[in-house]
N, C-alpha and C positions, 0 to 999 in steps of 0.2 A: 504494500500500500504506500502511495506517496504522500510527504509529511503536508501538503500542501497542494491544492486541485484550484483551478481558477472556473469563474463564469465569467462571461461578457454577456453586457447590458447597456444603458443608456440612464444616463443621471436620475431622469424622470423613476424611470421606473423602480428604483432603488430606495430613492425619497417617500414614494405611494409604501414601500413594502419597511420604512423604518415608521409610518403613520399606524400601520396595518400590524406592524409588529413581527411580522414574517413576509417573506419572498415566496411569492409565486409568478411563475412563467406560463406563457398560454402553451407552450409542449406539455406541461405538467397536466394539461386538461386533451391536450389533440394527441398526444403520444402515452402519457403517464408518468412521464422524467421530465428533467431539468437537463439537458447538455453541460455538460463541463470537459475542461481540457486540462491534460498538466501541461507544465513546463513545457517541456520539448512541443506539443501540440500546438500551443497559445498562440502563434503569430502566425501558422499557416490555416488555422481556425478562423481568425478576424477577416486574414487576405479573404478566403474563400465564402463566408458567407455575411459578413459586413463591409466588403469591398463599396469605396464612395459615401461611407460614414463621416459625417466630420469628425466624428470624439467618441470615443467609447466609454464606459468605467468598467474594472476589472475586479470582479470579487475574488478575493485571496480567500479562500474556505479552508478549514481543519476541519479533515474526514474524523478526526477522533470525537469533537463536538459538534459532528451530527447527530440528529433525532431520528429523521428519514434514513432510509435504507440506501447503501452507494455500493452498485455494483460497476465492475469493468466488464464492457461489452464489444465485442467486436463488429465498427461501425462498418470499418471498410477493412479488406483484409490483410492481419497482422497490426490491424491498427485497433488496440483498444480503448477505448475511450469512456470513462467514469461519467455513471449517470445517478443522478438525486431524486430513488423514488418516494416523493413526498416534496411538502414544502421545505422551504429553506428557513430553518431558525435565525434568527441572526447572531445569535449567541455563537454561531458557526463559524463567523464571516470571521476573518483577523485582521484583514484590512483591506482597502481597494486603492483603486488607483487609475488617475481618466489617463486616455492613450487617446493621442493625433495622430492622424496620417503625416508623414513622413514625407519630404519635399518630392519625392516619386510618387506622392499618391498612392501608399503602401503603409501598411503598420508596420514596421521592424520592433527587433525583441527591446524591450525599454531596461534603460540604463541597469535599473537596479536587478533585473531577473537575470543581464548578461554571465554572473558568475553564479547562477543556482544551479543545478543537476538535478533529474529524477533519482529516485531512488531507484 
């Protein structure tokens, strides 16, 4: 298990789920999960399905202080990818952090994630 699993989201919706007291995603209702990426996934995650975003925010989650269930599932193959069945506590969250596109019109890996590693 990785010590540390990311989402990406949008300011907005982050704010409604610190009112609400938890995070929920419309996958969470049309699939059953929450998408999440670790490390290594994070930036080719944003390129492919937030590409032309202005701004992201990145939830930093601890799989230890989940409530919901987080299994690795293989999305594409060899590719596993952690999913949050259930709402997101935010007692889970540990921190975030908004991401720009990148003078190419690209998210690159942000400053501080460039020396992390999976486990």
């Amino acid at each position: 298990m990785h010590a540390v699993i990311y989402h990406i989201t949008f300011v907005e919706a982050w704010q409604d789920a610190e009112v609400r007291g938890v995070y929920l995603h419309d996958s969470l209702e049309s699939e059953g999960f929450i998408h999440c990426s670790t490390t290594d996934q994070l930036v080719a995650t944003a390129n492919r399905f937030f590409a032309g975003a202005d701004a992201l925010l990145v939830l930093a989650i601890a799989p230890a202080n989940l409530e919901a269930e987080l299994l690795y599932e293989e999305s594409e193959p060899g590719q596993w990818f952690p999913h949050i069945y259930g709402p997101l506590n935010l007692g889970a969250v540990v921190g975030t952090f908004t991401w720009q596109l990148d003078v190419d019109g690209r998210f690159a890996t942000p400053a501080y994630l460039q020396n992390i590693e999976d486990d």
